[in-house]
C-alpha positions in Angstrom: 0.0 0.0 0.0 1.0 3.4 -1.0 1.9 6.5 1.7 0.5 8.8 -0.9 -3.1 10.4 0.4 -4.5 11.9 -2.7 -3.5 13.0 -6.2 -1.6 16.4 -6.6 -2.5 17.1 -10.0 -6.4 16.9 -10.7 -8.2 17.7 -13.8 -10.8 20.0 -11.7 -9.4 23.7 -12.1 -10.3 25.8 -8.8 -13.9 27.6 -8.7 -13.6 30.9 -9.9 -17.3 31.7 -8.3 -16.9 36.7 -8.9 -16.5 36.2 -12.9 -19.2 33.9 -13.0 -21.7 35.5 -11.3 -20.2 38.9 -12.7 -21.0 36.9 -16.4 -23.8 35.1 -15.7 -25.5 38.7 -14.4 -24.6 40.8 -17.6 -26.2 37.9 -19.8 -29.2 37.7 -17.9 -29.2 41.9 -18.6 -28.8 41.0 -22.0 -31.3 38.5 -22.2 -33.9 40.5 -20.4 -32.9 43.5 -23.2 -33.3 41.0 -25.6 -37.0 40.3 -24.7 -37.9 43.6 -24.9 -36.6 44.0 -28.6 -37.9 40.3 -29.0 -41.7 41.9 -28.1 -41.3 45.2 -30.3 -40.4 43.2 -33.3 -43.6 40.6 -33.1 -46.0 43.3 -32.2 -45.8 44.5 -36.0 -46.4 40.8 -36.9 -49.8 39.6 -38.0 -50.8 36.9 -35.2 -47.8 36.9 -33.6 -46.7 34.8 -30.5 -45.4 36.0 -26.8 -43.7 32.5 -26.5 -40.0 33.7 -27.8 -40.2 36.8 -25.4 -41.4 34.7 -22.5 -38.5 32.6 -23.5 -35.9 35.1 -22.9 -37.0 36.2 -19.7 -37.2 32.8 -18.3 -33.4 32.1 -19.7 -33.1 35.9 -18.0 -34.6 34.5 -14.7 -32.1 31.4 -14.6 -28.9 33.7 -15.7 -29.8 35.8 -12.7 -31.0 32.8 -10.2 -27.2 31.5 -11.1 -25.6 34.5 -10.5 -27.0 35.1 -7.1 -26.1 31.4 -6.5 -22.5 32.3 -7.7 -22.3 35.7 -5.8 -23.2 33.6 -2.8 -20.6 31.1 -2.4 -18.2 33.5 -3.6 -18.9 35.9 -0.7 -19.0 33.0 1.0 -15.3 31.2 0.7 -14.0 34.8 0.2 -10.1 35.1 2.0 -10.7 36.8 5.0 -8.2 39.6 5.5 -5.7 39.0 8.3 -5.4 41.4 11.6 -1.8 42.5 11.4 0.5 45.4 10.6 
C-alpha cells in the first residue's frame, strides 16, 4: 500500500465563483434586453406569439438565479483579511 493520500494534479481547475456571477448577471441583462426587442419586433407581426419573449425572460430568470447562486458562495469562501500590521 501506498503513503500517498491523494493526487496532486487533478483535472478540476479551482472555482472561480466573482467572474461567474459577474458573467452570468450581464447575460441575464442581455437576455432580459433582448425580450424587450424580441416583443417590439412581433408586435408589427400579423398573429404573432409572446412565446419567444417569454423565453428570454425565463433564460433571463435562470442567468440571474445562477448569479446570485454564484455571488453567494463567492462571498462566501472569500479570503478573509488578516489582523496585522
Amino acid at each position: 500500500m501506498s503513503d500517498m493520500s491523494g493526487p496532486t494534479l487533478t483535472l478540476r481547475t479551482p472555482p472561480r465563483y466573482g467572474r461567474r456571477a459577474v458573467w452570468s448577471a450581464l447575460a441575464a441583462l442581455g437576455l432580459f434586453g433582448l425580450s424587450f426587442c424580441i416583443d417590439a419586433a412581433a408586435a408589427n407581426q400579423v398573429g404573432y406569439s409572446e412565446m419567444p419573449a417569454i423565453w428570454a425572460r425565463y433564460l433571463a430568470a435562470v442567468a440571474l438565479y445562477y448569479a446570485a447562486i454564484c455571488s453567494f458562495r463567492w462571498l462566501r469562501h472569500r479570503p478573509k483579511a488578516s489582523k496585522g500590521i
